[in-house]
C-alpha positions as CSV (number, residue, x, y, z in Angstrom):
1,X,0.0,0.0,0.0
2,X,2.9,2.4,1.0
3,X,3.8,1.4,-2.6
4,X,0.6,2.9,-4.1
5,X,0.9,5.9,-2.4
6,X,4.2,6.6,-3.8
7,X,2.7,5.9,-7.4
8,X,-0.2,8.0,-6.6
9,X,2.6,11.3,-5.8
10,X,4.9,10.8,-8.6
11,X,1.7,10.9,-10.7
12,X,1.0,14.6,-8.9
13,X,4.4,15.7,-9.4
14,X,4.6,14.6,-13.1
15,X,1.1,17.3,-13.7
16,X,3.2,20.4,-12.4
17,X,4.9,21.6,-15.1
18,X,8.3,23.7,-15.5
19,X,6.9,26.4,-18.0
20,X,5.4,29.9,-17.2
21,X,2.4,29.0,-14.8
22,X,3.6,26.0,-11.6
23,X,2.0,24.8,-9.1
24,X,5.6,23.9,-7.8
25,X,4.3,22.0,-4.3
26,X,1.5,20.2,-2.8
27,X,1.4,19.7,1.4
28,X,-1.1,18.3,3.1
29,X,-1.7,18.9,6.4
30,X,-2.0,15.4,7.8
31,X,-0.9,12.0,6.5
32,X,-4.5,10.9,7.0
33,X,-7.5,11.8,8.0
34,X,-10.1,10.2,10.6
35,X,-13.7,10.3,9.5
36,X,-15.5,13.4,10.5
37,X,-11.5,15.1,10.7
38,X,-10.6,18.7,9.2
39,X,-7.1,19.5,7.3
40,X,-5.9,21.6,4.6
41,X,-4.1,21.5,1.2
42,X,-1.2,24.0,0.6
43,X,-0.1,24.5,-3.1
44,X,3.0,26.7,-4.1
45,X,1.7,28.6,-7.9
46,X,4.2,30.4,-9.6
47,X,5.0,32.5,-12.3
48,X,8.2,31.6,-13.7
49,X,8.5,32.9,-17.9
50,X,11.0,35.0,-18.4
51,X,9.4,38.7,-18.7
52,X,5.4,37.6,-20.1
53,X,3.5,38.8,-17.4
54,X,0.0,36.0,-16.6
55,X,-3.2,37.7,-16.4
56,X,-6.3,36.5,-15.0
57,X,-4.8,33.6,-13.0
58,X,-7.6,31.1,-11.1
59,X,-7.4,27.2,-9.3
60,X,-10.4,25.1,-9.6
61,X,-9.9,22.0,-7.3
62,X,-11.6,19.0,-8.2
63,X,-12.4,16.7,-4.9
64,X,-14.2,13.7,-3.8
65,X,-17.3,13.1,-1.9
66,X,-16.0,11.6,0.9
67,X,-14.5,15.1,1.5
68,X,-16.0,18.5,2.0
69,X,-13.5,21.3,0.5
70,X,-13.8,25.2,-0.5
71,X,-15.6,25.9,-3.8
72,X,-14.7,24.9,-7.0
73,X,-12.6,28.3,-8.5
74,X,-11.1,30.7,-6.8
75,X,-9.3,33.7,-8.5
76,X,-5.6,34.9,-7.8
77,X,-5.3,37.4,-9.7
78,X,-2.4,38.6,-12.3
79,X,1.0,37.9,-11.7
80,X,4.2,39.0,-13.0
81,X,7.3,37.2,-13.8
82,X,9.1,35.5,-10.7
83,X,6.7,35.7,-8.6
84,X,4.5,33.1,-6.4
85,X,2.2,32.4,-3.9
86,X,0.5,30.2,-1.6
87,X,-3.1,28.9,-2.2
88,X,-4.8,26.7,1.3
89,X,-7.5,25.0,0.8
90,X,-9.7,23.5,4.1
91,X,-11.0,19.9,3.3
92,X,-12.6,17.5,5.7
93,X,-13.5,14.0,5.8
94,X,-16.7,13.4,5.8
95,X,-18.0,11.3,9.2
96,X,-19.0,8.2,7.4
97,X,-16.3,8.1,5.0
98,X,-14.9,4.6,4.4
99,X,-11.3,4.2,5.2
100,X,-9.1,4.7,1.1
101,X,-7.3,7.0,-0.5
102,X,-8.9,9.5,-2.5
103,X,-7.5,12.0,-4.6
104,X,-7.5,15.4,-5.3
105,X,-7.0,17.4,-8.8
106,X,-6.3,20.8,-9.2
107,X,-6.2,23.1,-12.7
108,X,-4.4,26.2,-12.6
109,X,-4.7,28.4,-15.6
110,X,-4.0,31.7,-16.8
111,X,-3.6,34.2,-20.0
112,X,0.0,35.3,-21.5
113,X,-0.4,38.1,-24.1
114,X,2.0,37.8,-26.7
115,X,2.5,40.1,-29.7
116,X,-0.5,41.7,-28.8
117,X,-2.1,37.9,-28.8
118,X,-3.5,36.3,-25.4
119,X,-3.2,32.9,-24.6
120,X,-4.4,30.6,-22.7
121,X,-1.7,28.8,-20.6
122,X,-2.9,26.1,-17.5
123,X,-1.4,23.2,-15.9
124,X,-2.6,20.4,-13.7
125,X,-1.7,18.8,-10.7
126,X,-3.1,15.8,-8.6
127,X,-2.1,14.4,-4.9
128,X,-3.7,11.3,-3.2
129,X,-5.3,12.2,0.3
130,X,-5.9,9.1,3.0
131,X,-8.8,8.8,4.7
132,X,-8.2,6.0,7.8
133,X,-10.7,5.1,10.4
134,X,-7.7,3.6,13.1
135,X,-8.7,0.9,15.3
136,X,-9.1,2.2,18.9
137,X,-8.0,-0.8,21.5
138,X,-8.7,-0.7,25.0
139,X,-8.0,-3.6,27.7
140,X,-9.3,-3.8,30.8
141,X,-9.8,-6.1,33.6
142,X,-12.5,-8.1,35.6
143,X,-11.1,-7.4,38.6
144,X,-8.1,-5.9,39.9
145,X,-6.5,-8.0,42.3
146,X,-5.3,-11.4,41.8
147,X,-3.9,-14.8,43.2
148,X,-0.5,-16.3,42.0
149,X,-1.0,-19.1,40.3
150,X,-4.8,-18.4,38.9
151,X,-6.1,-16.9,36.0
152,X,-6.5,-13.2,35.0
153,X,-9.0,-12.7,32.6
154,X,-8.9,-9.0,30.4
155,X,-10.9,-8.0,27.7
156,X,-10.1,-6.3,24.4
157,X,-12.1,-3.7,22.9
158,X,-11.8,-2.1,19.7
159,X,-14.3,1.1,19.2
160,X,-12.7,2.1,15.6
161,X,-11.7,0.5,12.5
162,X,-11.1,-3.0,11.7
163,X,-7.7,-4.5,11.8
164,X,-6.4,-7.7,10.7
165,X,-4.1,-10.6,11.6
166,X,-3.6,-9.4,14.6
167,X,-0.6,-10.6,17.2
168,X,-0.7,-9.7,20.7
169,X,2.2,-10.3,22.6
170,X,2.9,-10.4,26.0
171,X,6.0,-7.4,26.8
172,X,6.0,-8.5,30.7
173,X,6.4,-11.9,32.3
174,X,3.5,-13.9,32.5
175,X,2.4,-17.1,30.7
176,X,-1.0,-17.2,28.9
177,X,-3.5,-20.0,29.1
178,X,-4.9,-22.3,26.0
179,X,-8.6,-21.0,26.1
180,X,-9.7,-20.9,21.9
181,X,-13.6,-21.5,22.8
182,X,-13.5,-17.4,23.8
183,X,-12.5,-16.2,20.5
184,X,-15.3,-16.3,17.8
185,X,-13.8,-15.1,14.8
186,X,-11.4,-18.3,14.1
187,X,-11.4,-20.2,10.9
188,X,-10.7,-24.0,11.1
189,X,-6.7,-24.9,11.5
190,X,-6.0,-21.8,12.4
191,X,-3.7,-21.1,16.0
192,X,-5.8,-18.7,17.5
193,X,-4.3,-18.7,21.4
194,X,-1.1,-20.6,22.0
195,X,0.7,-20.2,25.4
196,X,2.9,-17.3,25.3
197,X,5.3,-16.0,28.3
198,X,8.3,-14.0,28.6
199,X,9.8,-11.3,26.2
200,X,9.6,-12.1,22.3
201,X,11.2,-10.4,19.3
202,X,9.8,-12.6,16.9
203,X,6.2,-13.3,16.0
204,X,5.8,-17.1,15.9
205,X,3.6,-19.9,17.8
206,X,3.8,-17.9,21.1
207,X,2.0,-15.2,19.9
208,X,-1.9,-14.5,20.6
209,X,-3.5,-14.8,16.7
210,X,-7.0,-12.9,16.2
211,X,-7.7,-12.8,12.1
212,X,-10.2,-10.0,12.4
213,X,-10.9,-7.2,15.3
214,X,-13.8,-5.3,13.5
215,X,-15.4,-1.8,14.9
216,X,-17.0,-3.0,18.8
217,X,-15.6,-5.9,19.1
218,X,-15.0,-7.5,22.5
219,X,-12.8,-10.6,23.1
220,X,-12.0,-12.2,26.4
221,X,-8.3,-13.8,27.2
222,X,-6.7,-15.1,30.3
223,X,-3.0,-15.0,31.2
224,X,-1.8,-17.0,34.4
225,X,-0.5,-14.8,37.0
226,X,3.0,-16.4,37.1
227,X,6.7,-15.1,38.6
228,X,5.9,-11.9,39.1
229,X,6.4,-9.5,42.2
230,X,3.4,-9.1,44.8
231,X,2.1,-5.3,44.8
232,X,1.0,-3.6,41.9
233,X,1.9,-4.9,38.6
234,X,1.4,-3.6,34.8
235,X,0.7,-5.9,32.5
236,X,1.6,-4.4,28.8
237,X,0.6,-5.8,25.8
238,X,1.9,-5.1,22.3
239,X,-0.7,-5.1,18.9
240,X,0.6,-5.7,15.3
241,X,-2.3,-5.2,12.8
242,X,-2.7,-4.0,9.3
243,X,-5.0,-1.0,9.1
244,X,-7.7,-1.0,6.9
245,X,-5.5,0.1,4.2
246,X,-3.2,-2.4,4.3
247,X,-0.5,-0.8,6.2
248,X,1.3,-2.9,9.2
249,X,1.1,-0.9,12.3
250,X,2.2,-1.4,16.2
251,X,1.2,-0.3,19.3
252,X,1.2,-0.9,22.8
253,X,-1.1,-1.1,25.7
254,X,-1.1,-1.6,29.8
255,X,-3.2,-2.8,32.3
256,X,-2.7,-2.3,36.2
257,X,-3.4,-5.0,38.3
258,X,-2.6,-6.5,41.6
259,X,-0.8,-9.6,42.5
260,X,-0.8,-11.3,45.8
261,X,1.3,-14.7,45.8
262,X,-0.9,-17.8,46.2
263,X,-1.5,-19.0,49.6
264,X,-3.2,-21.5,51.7
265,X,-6.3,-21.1,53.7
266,X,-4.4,-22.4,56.8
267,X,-4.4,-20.3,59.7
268,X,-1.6,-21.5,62.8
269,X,-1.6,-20.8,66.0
270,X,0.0,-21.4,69.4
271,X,-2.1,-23.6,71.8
272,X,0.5,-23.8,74.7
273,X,3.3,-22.0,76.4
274,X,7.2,-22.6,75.6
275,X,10.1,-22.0,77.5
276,X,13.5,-20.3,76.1
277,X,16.8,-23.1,76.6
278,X,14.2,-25.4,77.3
279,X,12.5,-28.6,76.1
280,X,9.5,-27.6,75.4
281,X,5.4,-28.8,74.1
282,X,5.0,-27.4,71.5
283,X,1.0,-27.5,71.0
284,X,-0.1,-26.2,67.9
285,X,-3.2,-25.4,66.2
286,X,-3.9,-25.0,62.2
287,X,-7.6,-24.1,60.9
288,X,-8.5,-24.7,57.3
289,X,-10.9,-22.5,55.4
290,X,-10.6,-23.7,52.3
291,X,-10.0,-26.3,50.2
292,X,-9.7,-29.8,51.8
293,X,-5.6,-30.2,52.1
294,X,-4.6,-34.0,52.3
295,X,-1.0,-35.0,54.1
296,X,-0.6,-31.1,55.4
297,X,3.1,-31.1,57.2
298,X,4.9,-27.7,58.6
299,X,8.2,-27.5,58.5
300,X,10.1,-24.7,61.1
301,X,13.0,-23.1,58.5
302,X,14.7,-21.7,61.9
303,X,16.9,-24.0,63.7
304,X,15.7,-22.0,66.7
305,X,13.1,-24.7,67.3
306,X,14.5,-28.3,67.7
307,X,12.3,-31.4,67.2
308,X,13.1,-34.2,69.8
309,X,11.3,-36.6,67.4
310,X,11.0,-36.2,63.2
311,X,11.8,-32.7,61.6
312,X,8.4,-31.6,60.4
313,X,4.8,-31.2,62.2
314,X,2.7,-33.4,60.7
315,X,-1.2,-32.7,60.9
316,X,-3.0,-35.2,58.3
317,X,-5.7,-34.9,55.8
318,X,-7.9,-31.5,57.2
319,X,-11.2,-31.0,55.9
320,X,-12.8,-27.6,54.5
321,X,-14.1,-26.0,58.1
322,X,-11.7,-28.8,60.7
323,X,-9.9,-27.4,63.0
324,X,-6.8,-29.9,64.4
325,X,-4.4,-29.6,67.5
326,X,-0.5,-31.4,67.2
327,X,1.5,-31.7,69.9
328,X,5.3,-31.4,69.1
329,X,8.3,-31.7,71.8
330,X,11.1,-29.7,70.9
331,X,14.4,-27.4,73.0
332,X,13.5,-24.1,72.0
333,X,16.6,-22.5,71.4
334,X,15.5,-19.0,70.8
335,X,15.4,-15.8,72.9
336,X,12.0,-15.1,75.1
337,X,9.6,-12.8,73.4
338,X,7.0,-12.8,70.7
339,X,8.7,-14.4,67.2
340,X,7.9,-14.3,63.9
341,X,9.1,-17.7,62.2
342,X,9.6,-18.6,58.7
343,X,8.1,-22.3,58.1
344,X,7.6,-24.2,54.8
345,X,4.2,-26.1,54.5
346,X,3.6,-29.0,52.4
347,X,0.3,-30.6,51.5
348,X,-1.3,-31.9,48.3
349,X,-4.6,-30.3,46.8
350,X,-6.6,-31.8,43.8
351,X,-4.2,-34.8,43.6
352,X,-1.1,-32.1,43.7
353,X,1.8,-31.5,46.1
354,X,2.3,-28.1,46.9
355,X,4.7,-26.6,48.7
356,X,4.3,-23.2,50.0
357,X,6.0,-20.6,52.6
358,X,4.3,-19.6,55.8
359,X,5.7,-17.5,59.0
360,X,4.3,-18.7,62.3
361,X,4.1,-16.1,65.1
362,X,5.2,-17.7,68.3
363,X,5.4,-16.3,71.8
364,X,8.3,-17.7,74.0
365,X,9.0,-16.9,77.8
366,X,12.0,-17.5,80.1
367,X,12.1,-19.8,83.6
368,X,14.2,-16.5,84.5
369,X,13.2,-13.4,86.5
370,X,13.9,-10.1,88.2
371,X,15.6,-10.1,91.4
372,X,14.2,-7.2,93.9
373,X,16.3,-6.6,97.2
374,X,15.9,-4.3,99.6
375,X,18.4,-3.1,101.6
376,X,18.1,0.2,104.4
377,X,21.6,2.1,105.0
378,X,21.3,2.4,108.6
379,X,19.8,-0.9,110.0
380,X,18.1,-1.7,111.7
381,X,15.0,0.7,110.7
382,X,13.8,2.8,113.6
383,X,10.9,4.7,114.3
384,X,11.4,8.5,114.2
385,X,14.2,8.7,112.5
386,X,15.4,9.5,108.7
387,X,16.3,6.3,106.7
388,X,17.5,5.6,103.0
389,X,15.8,2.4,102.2
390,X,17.5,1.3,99.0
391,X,16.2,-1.4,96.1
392,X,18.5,-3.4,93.7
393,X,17.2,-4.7,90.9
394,X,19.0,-7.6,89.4
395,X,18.3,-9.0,85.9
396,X,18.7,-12.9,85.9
397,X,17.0,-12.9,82.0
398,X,18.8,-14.5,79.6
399,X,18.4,-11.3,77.5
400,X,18.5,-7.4,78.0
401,X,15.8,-5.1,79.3
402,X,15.2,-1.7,79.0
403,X,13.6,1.2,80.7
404,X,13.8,-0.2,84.0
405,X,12.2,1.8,86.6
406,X,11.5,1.3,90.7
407,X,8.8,2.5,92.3
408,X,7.8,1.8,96.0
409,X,4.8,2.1,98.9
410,X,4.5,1.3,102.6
411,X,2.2,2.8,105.5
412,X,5.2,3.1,107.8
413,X,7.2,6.2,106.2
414,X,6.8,9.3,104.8
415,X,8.7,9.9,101.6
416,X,11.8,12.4,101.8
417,X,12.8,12.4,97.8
418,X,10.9,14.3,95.6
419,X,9.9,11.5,93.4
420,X,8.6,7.8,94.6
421,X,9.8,6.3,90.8
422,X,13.3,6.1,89.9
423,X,14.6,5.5,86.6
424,X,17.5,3.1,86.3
425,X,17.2,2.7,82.3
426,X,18.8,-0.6,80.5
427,X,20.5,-3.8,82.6
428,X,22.0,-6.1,80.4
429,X,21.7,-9.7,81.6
430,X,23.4,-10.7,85.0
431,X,23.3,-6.9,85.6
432,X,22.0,-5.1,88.6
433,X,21.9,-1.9,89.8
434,X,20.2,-0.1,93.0
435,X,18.4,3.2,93.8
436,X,17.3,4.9,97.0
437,X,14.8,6.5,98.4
438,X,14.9,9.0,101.6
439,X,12.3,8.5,103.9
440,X,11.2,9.2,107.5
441,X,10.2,6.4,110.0
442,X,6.7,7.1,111.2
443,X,6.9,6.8,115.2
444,X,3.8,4.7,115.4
445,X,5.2,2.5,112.7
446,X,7.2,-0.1,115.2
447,X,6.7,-3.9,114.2
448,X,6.0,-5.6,111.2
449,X,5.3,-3.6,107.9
450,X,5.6,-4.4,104.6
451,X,7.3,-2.6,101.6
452,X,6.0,-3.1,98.2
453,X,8.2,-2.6,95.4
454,X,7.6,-2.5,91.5
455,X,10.0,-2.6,88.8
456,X,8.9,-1.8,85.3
457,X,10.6,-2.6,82.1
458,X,10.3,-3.3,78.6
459,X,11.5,-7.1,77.4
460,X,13.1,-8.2,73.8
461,X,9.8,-7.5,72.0
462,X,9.4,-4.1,73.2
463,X,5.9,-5.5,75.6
464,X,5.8,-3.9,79.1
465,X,6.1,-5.8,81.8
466,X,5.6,-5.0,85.6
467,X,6.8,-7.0,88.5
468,X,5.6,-6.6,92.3
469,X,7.4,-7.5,95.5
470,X,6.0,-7.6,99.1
471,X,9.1,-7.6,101.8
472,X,8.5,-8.1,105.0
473,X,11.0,-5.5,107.4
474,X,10.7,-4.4,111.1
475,X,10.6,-1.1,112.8
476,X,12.5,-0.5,115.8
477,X,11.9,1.4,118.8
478,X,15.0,3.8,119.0
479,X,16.4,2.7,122.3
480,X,15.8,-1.0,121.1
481,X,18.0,-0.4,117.6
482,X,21.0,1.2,119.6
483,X,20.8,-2.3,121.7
484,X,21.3,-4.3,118.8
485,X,24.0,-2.7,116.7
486,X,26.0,-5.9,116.3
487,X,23.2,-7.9,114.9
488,X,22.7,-5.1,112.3
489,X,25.8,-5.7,110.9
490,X,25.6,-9.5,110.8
491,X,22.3,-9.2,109.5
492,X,24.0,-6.7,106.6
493,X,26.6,-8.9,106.1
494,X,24.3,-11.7,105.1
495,X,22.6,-9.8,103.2
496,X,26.1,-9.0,100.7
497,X,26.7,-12.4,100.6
498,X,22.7,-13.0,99.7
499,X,23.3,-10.3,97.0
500,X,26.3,-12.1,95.7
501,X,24.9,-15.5,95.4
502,X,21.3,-14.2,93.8
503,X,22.8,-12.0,91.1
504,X,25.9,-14.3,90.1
505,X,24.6,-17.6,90.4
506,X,24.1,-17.7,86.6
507,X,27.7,-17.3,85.5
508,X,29.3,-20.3,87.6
């Protein structure tokens, strides 16, 4: 075709001639035209005899229906040697004109008066105008999110001209699947949908075939949602067609979708407690809402948790709706706190094995405390007098905690310091540390009372925890304390070596 529009030019160039009068170009404003679309012709007329002067000079322009153009003849006047000018005509397409190429002809004439003897003197000129109703693809999608592993069906429209033999290839990495009953316009032998994934430069058996895609028509194709990254996705699609004249063209279009990698409908949970450097129960629970799963098995991919018997959980056949509970003995060999672990589960559905990744959220504690001791600086406490009553806080975890505060209350005093909460901050395990608190006795405080003492802080998985401790102490009378000086300090003597052996016990 691009052929027969050459022809069709040379053909216009050979009419404008090289004597007096020339129409020495032809432009058109547009390489074609869509139905119902306004343009213009441009010619270049010219004078160029060597001193006759052209009298009288006019164009009539011959069209074609399927255009509307200005009138017939329009006069330009006389013109003297070596000069030109420029002539636009507007044309338009008319709205229902057929896609073709139509051409226009043009005859320029004029008089030359020589020896007293005018002549007529005209040339003609022709030039091939396109008229192309463009097919207008759009793809779009049923839904917008979608599964690994399952179809996504999109539909092609076209809402302009026909196209033919048309290829669609996939430009982004997904695999298509063999579904020919959706496509209508097929002739017998003919490979209308062949699986297709990856990036092609050549069209060949991978290619999606359509013969014909005529004005509103709608076909339906599914592509399998294959090795691509979850989130949002575009899908682009490239078009080779010949136009209704003939003429190969390409183009490409998108669609936005998004992916989420396929995964069961098995929910796990944690049915009993486990202890860090422990052995351990493991009891665990898995739901299934879904399909029924047959031989479902979990698989821990940290070596955190060790089994004592087999490597993998194994939980049977589970119906659609059944809930089941395993038990599963294993040292925990993780850190206390709430964990997020990466497991691999294995089942077979519809006669397949599958194999698919999972993380399993698993809360671990520790068969380790907080030490609180409390310790008053003089002893023995006595009534009336001003005391500093001082609490260590020792961390026996097997882990670091942070934030650490003291805080404490008793009816027998009346607190000195301005605050009754003191912030000691982080103690790394086997650490301890103290703080004090200046208080008067209250006289009618002698005997047994009790100090309560809370320590806050915040453990590996950033959770608050709060621990309360009652100790039992005694007030003194004052007289009564001076008697017993030497017990005091055997009494605080024992309580070092108490303080020794509670917060290094661990590291022998």
């Amino acid at each position: 075709m691009k052929k027969i529009l050459s022809v069709f030019i040379m053909l216009a160039l050979l009419g404008i001639s090289s004597a007096a009068l020339s129409i020495t170009n032809i432009t058109i404003s547009k390489s074609d035209f869509k139905p119902g679309e306004s343009g213009t012709i441009t010619l270049g007329i010219s004078n160029t005899a060597g001193s006759d002067e052209i009298t009288g000079v006019a164009l009539t322009v011959y069209g074609t229906p399927e255009f509307t153009y200005w009138g017939s003849t329009r006069s330009i006047g006389d013109m003297n040697p070596g000069t030109s000018t420029q002539i636009t005509i507007p044309i338009k397409a008319s709205a229902d004109a057929k896609s073709g190429i139509y051409v226009f002809e043009f005859r320029l004439e004029g008089y030359v008066t020589t020896s007293g003897e005018s002549n007529l003197n005209y040339k003609g000129a022709s030039t091939p105008v396109q008229i192309l109703r463009k097919p207008i693809f759009t793809i779009s999608g049923y839904d917008s999110v979608y599964r690994e592993g399952t179809p996504f069906t999109f539909q092609v429209n076209n809402y302009g001209g026909a196209a033919k033999d048309v290829r669609v290839k996939v430009l982004s990495p997904f695999s298509a699947y063999n579904n020919a009953g959706l496509y209508p316009n097929t002739n017998a032998g003919e490979n209308i949908l062949s699986p297709f994934s990856g990036y092609f430069s050549s069209y060949d058996n991978t290619d999606l075939y359509i013969p014909q895609i005529d004005n509103n028509y709608s076909g339906s194709f599914n592509l399998n949602v294959v090795g691509v990254s979850e989130g949002q996705n575009t899908i682009w699609l490239g078009f080779t067609y010949d136009d209704e004249l003939g003429i190969e063209r390409y183009e490409t279009k998108g669609i936005s979708l998004t992916v989420k990698k396929e995964q069961t409908d098995l929910v796990f949970s944690q049915e009993s407690e486990i202890t860090s450097r422990a052995d351990s129960i493991l009891k665990l629970k898995v739901s299934n809402s879904g399909k029924e799963l047959k031989d479902v098995r979990l698989d821990f991919d940290t070596p955190g948790i060790i089994p004592k018997t087999g490597g993998e959980i194994k939980f049977g056949d589970i119906a659609t709706g059944e809930e089941k509970t395993v038990d599963f003995p294993a040292y925990v060999d993780i850190s206390p706190g709430t964990k997020s672990l990466n497991a691999t589960i294995t089942y077979t559905e519809d006669g397949k094995e599958k194999t698919k990744s999972a993380s399993i959220t698993l809360t671990v504690s520790s068969d380790s405390d907080v030490q609180v001791l409390v310790e008053a600086k003089p002893l023995p406490l006595s009534a009336g007098t001003e005391e500093t009553i001082s609490i260590t806080v020792a961390n026996t975890w097997d882990y670091p905690i942070e934030s650490v505060s003291v805080r404490m209350e008793g009816d027998f005093y009346q607190m000195i310091s301005v605050q009754n909460e003191q912030y000691i901050g982080l103690l790394n395990k086997d650490d301890f540390s103290s703080v004090q608190f200046k208080v008067n006795i209250r006289n009618q405080s002698i005997g047994d009372v009790n100090l309560t003492a809370y320590v806050k802080y915040k453990d590996p998985s950033g959770n608050w925890v709060q621990k309360t401790k009652v100790i039992p102490l005694t007030v003194h009378a004052k007289t009564q304390a001076q008697g017993v000086d030497i017990l005091v300090y055997i009494a605080g003597a024992i309580a070092l070596i108490a303080v020794y052996l509670i917060f290094f016990r661990k590291k022998k």
